[in-house]
N, C-alpha and C positions, 0 to 999 in steps of 0.2 A: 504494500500500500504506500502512497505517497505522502510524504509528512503533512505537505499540504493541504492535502484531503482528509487528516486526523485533525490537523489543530482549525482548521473549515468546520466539523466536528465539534471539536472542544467549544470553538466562538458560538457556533450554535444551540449548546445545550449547555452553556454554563460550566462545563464540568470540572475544569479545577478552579472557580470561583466557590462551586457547591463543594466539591470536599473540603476546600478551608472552613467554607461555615459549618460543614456537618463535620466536622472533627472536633470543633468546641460544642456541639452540640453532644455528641457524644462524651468525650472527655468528661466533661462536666456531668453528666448522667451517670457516668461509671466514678465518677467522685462521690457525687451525691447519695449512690445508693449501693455502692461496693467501698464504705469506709474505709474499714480494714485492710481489705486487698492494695486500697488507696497507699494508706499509709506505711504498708508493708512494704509496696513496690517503687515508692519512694523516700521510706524513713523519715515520714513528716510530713508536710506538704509543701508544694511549691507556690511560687507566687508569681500568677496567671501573669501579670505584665513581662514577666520575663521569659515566659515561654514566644517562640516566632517558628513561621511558619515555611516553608520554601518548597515551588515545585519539584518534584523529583522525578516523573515519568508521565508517559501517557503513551499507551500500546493497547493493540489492539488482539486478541485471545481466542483462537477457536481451536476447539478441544473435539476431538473427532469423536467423541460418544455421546455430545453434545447434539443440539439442532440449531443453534445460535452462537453467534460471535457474540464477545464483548467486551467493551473496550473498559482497561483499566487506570487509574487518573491515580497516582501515589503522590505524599510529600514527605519530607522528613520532616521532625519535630526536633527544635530547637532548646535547651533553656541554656541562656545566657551563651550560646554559642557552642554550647557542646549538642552533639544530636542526642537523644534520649531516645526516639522511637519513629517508630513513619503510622502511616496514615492514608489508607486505599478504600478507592469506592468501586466497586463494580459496577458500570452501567451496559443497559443495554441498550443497544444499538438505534432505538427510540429515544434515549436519554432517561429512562424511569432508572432506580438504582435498583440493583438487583441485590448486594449483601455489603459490609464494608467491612473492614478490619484494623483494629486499635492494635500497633503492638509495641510495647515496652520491653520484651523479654530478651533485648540483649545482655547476653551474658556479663559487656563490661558496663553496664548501665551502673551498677551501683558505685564503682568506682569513680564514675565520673560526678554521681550525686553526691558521694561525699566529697569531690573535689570541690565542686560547686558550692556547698552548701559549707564546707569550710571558709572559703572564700569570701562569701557571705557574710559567716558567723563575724571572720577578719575584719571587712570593711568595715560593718555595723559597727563594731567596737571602736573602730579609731575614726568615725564620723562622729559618734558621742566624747572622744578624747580632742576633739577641733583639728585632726589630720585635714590637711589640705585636697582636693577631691583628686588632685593629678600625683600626688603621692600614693594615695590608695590605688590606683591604679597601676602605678610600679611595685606594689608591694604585692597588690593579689593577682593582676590580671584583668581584672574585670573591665571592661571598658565603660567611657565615661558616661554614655547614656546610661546601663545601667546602674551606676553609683548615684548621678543624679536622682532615678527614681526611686531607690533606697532610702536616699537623704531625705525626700522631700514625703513621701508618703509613710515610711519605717522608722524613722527616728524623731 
């Protein structure tokens, strides 16, 4: 198939516009009503302005025990610049979705949460000590959008 004729496709039926929004849609339903597993799979929770979103795919799927093709629309999941997880929507070839898939379960996902969340802990601390915001930022990493939002909504 010709790219052209996919992302003709994609402009027509929204599709990686609508997985961005159904992934917070989701995301947040599987917060809201899988606590535990929430908290399990990220050791606390995260804080939604720091999570960002980015295309990652869009292909088109026919499985020969199938009767229909469909096309799949992925992004990966972001917090603070590390990936955590992707984010796919099956649709069919109509644009209805057919199933979607939340998945976190990489292996070095928790490493990375505690990297982050260290980081975090980090800045917090020396934003209530009056650390200067471009210091915190040679000290954890973090870049300076989000320390500013830390600063201004966190502390």
């Amino acid at each position: 198939m010709n790219k052209d004729i996919l992302l003709e496709w994609d402009s027509k039926h929204s599709a990686t516009k609508r997985t961005k929004e159904n992934y917070w849609k989701t995301y947040r339903k599987w917060r809201d009503e899988n606590k535990s597993d929430y908290h399990d799979t990220f050791m606390g929770k995260l804080y939604d302005e720091f999570i960002s979103l980015e295309e990652r795919a869009i292909y088109l799927k026919y499985s020969f025990n199938t009767t229909e093709a469909v096309v799949f629309c992925s992004i990966n999941i972001f917090y603070i610049e590390e990936q955590i997880g992707t984010y796919d929507i099956e649709f069919f070839l109509n644009g209805e979705i057919a199933d979607d898939y939340l998945d976190f379960g990489d292996v070095l996902l928790k490493d990375r949460i505690i990297k982050v969340k260290h980081n975090l802990k980090t800045a917090r601390s020396a934003l209530k000590l009056g650390f200067e915001v471009s210091d915190i930022l040679k000290i954890t990493g973090i870049p300076l959008n989000y320390i500013e939002i830390l600063k201004e909504k966190y502390i």
